[in-house]
DOLUM-817761 format. One record per residue (C-alpha): x, z, y; residue in one letter. Coordinates in steps of 0.05 Angstrom, whole numbers, plus 5000, padded with zeros to 4 digits. Example, Ala and Ser with C-alpha at 12.3 -4.5 7.8 and 13.67 -1.06 7.14 Angstrom:
524651564910a
527351434979s
***
This chain:
637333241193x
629333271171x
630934071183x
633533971251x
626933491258x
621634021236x
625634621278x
624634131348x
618333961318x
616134721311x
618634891384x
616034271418x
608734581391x
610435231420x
612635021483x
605334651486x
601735181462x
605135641518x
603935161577x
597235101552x
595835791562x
599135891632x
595335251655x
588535571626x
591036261661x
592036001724x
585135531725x
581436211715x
586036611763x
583136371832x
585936821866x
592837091841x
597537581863x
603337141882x
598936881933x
596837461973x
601437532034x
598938292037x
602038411967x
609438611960x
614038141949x
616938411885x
609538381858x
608637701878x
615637481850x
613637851784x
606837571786x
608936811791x
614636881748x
609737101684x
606236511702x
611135991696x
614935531640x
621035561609x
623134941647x
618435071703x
623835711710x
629935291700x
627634771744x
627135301800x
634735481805x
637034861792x
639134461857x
639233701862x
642933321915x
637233171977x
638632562017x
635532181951x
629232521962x
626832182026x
625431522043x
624631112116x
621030482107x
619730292185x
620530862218x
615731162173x
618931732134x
615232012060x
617532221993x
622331931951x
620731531883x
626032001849x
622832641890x
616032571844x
620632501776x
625333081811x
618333541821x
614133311766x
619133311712x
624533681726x
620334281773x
626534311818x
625034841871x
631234781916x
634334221946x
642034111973x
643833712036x
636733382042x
638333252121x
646433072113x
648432402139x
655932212128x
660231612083x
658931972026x
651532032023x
651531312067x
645831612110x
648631212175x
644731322250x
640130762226x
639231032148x
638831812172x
634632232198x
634332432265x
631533202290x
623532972284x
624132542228x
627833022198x
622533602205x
617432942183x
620432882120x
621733612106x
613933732115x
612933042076x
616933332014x
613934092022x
606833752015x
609033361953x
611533951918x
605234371937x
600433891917x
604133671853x
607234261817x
603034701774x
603235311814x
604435051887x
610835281895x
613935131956x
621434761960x
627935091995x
632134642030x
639334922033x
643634522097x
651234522116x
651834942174x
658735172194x
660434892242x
653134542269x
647734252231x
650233682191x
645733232209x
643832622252x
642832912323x
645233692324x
650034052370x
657133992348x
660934682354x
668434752338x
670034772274x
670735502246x
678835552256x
677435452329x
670936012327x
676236462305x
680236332357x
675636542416x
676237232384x
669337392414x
665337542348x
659037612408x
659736922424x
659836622353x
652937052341x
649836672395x
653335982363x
650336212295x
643836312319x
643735692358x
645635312285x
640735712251x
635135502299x
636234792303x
636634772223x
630335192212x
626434762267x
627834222223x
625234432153x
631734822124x
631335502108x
638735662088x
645035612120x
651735442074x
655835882120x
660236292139x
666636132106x
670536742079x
676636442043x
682636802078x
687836182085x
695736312077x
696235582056x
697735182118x
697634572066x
690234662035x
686334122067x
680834632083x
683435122124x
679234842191x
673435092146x
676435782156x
676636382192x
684436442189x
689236902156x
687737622177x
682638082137x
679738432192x
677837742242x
675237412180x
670237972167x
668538072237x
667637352253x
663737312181x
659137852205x
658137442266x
655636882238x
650537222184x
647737552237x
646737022277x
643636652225x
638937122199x
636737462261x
632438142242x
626837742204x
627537092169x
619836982170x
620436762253x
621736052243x
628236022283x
633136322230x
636336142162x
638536552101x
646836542103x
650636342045x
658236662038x
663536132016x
667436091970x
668036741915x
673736871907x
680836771936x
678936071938x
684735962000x
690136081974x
691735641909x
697935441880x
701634851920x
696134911971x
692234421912x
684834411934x
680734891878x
687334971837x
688835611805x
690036281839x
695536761817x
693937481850x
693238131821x
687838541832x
689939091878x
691238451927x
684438121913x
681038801932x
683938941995x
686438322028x
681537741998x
673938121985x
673638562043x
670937952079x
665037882033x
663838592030x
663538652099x
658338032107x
654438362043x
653139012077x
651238512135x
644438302099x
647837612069x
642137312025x
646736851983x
654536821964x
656936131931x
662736291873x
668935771880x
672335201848x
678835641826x
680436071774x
682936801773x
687137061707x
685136621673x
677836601684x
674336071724x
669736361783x
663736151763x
663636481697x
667337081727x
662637731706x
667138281737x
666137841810x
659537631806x
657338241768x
660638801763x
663338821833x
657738391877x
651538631852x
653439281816x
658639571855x
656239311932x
649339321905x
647938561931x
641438381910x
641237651942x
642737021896x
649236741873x
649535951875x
654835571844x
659435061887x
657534391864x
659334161803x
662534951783x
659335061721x
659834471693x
667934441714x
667335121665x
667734551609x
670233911649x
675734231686x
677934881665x
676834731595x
672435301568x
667435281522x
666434791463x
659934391496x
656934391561x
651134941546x
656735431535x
658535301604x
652035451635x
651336031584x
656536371614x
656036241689x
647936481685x
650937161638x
656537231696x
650937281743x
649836501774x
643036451796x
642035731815x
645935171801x
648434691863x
647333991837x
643234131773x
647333911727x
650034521705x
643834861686x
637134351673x
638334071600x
645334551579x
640235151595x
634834931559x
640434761494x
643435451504x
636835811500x
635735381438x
641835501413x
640836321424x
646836351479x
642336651526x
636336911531x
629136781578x
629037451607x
635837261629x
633236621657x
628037041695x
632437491725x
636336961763x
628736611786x
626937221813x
632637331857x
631436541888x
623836641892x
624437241929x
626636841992x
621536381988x
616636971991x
621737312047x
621836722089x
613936602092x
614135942055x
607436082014x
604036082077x
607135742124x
610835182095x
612334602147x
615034562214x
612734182283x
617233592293x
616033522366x
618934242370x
625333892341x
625033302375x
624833752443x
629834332432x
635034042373x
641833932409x
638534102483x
642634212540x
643134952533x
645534842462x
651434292488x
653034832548x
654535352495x
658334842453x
663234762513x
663935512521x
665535642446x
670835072454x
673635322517x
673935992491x
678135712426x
684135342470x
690235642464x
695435582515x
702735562470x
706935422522x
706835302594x
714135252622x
714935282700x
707235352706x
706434582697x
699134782677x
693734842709x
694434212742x
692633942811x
686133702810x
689033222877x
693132892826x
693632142836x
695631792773x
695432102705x
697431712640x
693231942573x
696031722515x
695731852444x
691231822370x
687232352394x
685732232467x
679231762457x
677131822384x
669832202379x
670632312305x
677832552307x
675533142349x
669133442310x
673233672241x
670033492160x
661733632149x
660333282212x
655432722214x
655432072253x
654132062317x
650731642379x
655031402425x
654831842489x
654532542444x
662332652444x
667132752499x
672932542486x
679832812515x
679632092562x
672932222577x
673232942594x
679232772635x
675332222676x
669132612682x
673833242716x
677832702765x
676832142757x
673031862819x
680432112866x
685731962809x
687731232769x
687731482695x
692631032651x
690530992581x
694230732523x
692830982448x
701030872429x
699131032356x
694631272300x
695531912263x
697931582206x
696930812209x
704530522229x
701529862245x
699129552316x
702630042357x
703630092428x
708830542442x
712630142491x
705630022533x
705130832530x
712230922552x
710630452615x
704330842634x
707831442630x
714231332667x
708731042730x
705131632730x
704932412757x
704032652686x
703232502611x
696832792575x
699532602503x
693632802451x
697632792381x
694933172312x
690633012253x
683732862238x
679133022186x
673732472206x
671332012140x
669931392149x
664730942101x
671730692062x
674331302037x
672731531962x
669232131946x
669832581881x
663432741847x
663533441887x
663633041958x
671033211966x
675432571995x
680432271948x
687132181970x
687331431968x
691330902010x
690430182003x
697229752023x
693329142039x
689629502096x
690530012147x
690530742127x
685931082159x
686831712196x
684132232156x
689532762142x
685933452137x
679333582110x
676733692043x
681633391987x
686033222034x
692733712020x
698833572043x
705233722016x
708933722089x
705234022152x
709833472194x
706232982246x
704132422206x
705531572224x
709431502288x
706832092335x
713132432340x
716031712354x
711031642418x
712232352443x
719832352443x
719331662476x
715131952530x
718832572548x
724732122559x
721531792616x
722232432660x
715932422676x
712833142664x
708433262588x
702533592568x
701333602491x
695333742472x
694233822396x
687133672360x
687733812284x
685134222231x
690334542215x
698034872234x
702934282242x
710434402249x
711434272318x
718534512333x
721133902369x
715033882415x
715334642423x
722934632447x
722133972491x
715433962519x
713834402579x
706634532563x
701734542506x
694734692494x
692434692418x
684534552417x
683634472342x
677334132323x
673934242390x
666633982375x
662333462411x
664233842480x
672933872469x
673233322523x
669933712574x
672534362555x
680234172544x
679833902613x
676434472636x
683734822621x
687934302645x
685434312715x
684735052721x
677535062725x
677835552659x
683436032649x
684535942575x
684536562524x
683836312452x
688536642412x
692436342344x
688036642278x
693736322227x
700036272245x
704235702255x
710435572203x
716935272223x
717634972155x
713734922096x
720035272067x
717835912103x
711035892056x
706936292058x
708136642130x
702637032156x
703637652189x
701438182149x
706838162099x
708238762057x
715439072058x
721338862052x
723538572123x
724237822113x
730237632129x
734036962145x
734136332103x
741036002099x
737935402143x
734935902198x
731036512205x
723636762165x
719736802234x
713936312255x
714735812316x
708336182336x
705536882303x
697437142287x
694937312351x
698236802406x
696436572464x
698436502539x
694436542600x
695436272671x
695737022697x
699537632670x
696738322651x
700938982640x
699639522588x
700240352598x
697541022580x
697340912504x
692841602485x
691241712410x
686542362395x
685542492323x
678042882299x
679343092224x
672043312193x
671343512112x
667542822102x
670642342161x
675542222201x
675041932277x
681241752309x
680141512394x
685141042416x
685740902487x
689040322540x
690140112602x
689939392618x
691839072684x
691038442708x
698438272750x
697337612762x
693537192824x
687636932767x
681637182738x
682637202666x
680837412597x
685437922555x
685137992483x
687838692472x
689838782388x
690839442355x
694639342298x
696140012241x
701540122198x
700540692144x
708441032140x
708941272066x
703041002030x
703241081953x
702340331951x
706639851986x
701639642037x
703639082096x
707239262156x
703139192204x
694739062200x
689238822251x
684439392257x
681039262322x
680238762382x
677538632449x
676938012488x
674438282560x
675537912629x
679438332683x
680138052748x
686637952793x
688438592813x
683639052765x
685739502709x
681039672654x
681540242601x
679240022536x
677340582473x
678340292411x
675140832348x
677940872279x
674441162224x
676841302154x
675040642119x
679640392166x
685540732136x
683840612059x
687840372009x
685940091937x
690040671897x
694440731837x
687940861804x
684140331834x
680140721868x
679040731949x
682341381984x
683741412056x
691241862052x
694842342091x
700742252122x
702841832179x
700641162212x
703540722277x
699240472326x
701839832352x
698139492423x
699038832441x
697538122463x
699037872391x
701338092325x
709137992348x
708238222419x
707438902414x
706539262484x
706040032461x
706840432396x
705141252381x
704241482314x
699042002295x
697942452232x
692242492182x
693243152148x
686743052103x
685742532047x
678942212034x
675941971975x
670441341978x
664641251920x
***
């Protein structure tokens, strides 16, 4: 014990002696490096690193939560008690979710922050930290962004399943940069966004987070959004630095159990589940955030050959890697490695984590394990170089704050809620529209709108959204009332919750529905919180239910998996009683995720599925109804008949399925779906094939028609299927897609151009080779309706580095 005394003793006095001579360093050094703007950055970064602390270092990529750092004392927002101890003491350099307002950080509308106080207390804190750290070293204020700011007073987009589902990667650029600027106006400087995990779960509770199933319209859509955010130059005040979530082949874990395991080799995890984040790497992506799971056996966030050998060596990323919250110190408290905690952050900062969401992986454990010889400084100073190289990117030495009545003005303006209710129209997704019941006539006299869904605001705007004023959401109702309702009566009558059986109203629904010209029934889930639910330490909702009260709604949404995808309480009570009534349906489904919907599908003449359709759904969803928007969106997961069918996406690899004993393999809706009020024809299929010694460029021609009486948008998919690979590789794969508007009447030819990456395969060797041999083209309106097919030949093979 007197040993371990004297050895603390020894390196307390050297840890004095060397802050003593940085402080006397920099009191001389009136003028250093790091703070010339005309220097380069990697000077400046190596400049200010040799100038700072052990724990000045570790404070820097450690990341504490932010909502504690503020404080609003009549209307009059400043610094935080906890923010001095957080700078002074701990030298944190990045903070997590300072603007967030939800039931977990109980910022409410009154507690929170709106857009200029916001931007107030972002300049309050940057000031604080200037003035009070050693060096001057400006904060970074890292914000949920996927789908909108989350925080008090932003535009509400759809959530990311419905982005998908526009399949206009154009449009969810301009979404992305709209997010980007309203977050950067308001003092953050990165983006947690976009989300990569490919989802062939229907039961994880996150996959409204998502992108969908496919590869290809993940990556695209990923690319979308980084660009969006980060514009060409992340020093113009308008754009944020993108962080991809979550690495790796976080979407698909056993039983659909929220960060669970993952069980996938690795010629699957290279070309199915990291082509995303390749794709969004070559993209510029300043940050990638590892995952809760584990793969073989190893957690993510202590995985070297990810974050390593394949992000930074092999796709030469030279961004930063930040844990999920709470990761590295699950390394030890949840997956059970290591024999204390400072082995955990040992090896999550050897795998290659750079900064530590929630600091309490690093801090303390990274000061032990340098003690304790796990790891070393120059270690430590690798992964503050690669986080103090945005500061330095983004202009913070010099420009630090931001104007709040530029907030105030152009935060959630009306150009921002106009493109809101394009994105959302652009998502719907016509499934089924028997006898043209839809669109309807806007002369209509009575119309009954019933259901969970029809006039909740929070049931409509999906998880990571916070509160809202009243006014800022349409709801269905709402959107209905503002399209007609000054020449039609509109019947309302809730009938049920989502999952509450209690106080229902299904006999008052049935009555407004037999009265009226047609049913608008709004059924589905919700992901909404509410300031009851419990929270796990990472933010996640815990699946708790308390008898004694009503349950609320939430069904989908972080933590929330579900082990049947059926319509929860008594929703498909209140529809079947409704369609027996005569009167004609329209089901409209708002939800974050696919729901078995056969009954409905079979008995129901039409159905629109919105998904999470933002603060604009109302609006837009009525938009469709009444034929003021010809709807487009097309399915980007498909839609299961059972959870027995698990997992069901399209791109299966060979065999055929084939038939269960209680009914056949297929979906009740494929990848790619979607209906339209007009009809378009396909021809002239021409496929010419270029062969060069170092690529390969293959043209691949359509004509489109539009057949119908309507304007309306096509979404033409070209789908590949390699004949004899040396691999079993799926039987069928999105390669390309195009969602153009052709008018009544017009045919369009559309060019789609392959190249070789487009052919590769991850080898018997593990390497990438594009093969000969030969591959099927297959055109269509979805991945099941396939219009024409050709095959052509590649007679070269080509080899990638």
């Amino acid at each position: 014990m007197i040993m371990i005394k004297k050895l603390f003793s020894v390196l307390f006095a050297l840890l004095l002696a060397a802050n003593t001579n940085i402080w006397c360093q920099s009191k001389k050094d009136k003028n250093p490096l790091y703070l010339n703007p005309k220097a380069p950055i990697e000077e400046r970064v190596n400049d200010l690193v040799s100038r700072m602390s052990l724990e000045e270092k570790v404070g820097q990529i450690s990341i504490p939560l932010g909502w504690e750092m503020y404080q609003k004392q009549n209307d009059k927002i400043s610094h935080s008690q906890k923010f001095e101890e957080t700078i002074t003491q701990n030298f944190s350099g990045m903070f997590w979710a300072t603007l967030r307002a939800d039931p977990w950080t109980q910022k409410t509308l009154t507690t929170g922050l709106n857009p200029k106080e916001a931007a107030e207390a972002t300049n309050a804190l940057q000031k604080y930290a200037i003035n009070n750290s050693r060096l001057g070293i400006p904060v970074l204020f890292a914000e949920e962004c996927m789908h909108g700011h989350m925080a008090i007073g932003t535009t509400v987009f759809p959530t990311a399943i419905g982005q998908a589902s526009t399949w206009n990667p154009e449009l969810i650029e301009k979404m992305a940069a709209t997010i980007a600027k309203e977050t950067r106006l308001q003092g953050g400087h990165i983006g947690y966004g976009p989300i990569l995990d490919v989802a062939r779960e229907p039961r994880w509770s996150r996959v409204e987070e998502t992108f969908g199933e496919d590869t290809y319209l993940i990556s695209q859509m990923g690319k979308a959004v980084v660009k969006g955010f980060q514009g060409e130059n992340l020093n113009s005040g308008v754009n944020v630095a993108s962080t991809l979530k979550h690495f790796a082949a976080y979407g698909i874990t056993e039983g659909g159990q929220n960060g669970g395991i993952t069980s996938l080799g690795e010629r699957d995890l290279f070309q199915y589940y990291l082509p995303p984040f390749k794709t969004t790497v070559d993209a510029g992506a300043w940050s990638v955030m590892t995952s809760y799971n584990s793969l073989d056996g190893i957690p993510c966030t202590s995985n070297k050959f990810l974050l390593t050998d394949v992000l930074r060596k092999q796709w030469g990323f030279n961004g930063f890697v930040v844990s999920d919250l709470g990761s590295i110190e699950g390394i030890y408290y949840t997956h059970h490695i290591g024999e204390i905690a400072a082995d955990a952050a040992a090896l999550a900062l050897k795998a290659g984590v750079d900064a530590d969401l929630g600091a309490k992986g690093f801090g303390k454990e990274l000061l032990i394990a340098i003690e304790k010889g796990l790891v070393t400084e120059e270690q430590i100073d690798w992964a503050v170089k690669n986080v103090l190289k945005l500061k330095f990117e983004m202009g913070l030495f010099e420009n630090p704050y931001v104007d709040p009545n530029k907030a105030e003005k152009e935060v959630r303006s009306e150009e921002n809620i106009a493109l809101a209710r394009q994105v959302a129209k652009e998502s719907i997704i016509l499934l089924k529209n028997e006898k043209a019941l839809l669109p309807l006539d806007k002369n209509i006299k009575e119309i009954a709108v019933i259901g969970p869904n029809a006039d909740i605001p929070y049931n409509q705007l999906g998880d990571y959204t916070a509160p809202q004023e009243a006014g800022n959401v349409v709801t269905v109702l709402q959107g209905i009332r503002n399209k007609v309702g000054q020449t039609a009566t509109i019947n309302y009558v809730k009938g049920c919750a989502i999952r509450d059986t209690t106080n229902l109203q299904i006999k008052e629904a049935v009555e407004v529905a037999r009265k009226s010209q047609v049913a608008i029934v709004v059924l589905g889930g919700s992901s909404a919180r509410d300031f009851k639910t419990n929270y796990e330490s990472t933010g996640a909702a815990s699946v708790k239910s308390d008898s004694k009260e009503a349950i609320s709604d939430m069904e989908s949404g972080e933590g929330y998996d579900r082990k049947t995808l059926d319509l929860l309480g008594k929703q498909q009570l209140l529809v079947e009683k409704i369609a027996k009534t005569g009167t004609p349906v329209v089901v409209v489904l708002i939800k974050g995720r696919p729901l078995t919907i056969n009954w409905i599908s079979e008995n129901i003449p039409a159905i629109l599925d919105a998904w999470y359709p933002g603060q604009e759904g109302g609006n837009a969803i009525a938009d469709v109804l009444f034929g003021d928007y010809n709807p487009a969106g097309r399915l980007a997961v498909s839609v299961p008949k059972s959870v027995g069918q698990l997992p069901i996406y399209y791109s299966h690899k060979p065999p055929e399925k084939h038939n269960y004993v209680e009914g056949d393999a297929e979906p009740l809706y494929p990848f790619g779906y979607g209906l339209s009020y007009t009809s378009f024809e396909y021809s002239d299929l021409n496929i010419n094939v270029k062969e060069e010694p170092s690529n390969l460029n293959i043209s691949i021609s359509v004509s489109v028609k539009n057949i119908g009486e309507l304007d309306g948008d096509e979404v033409i998919q070209l789908y590949i299927r390699d004949k004899n690979s040396s691999v079993v590789m799926p039987l069928k794969q999105l390669k390309r897609f195009e969602r153009t508007n052709i008018k009544a009447g017009e045919k369009k030819e559309i060019t789609f151009t392959l190249d070789k990456e487009d052919l590769m395969l991850y080898d018997l060797n593990k390497n990438w080779v594009t093969e000969s041999g030969t591959f099927e083209v297959m055109i269509g309106s979805s991945s099941e309706d396939i219009k024409l097919k050709d095959n052509f030949e590649v007679k070269n093979s080509y080899t990638f580095q």
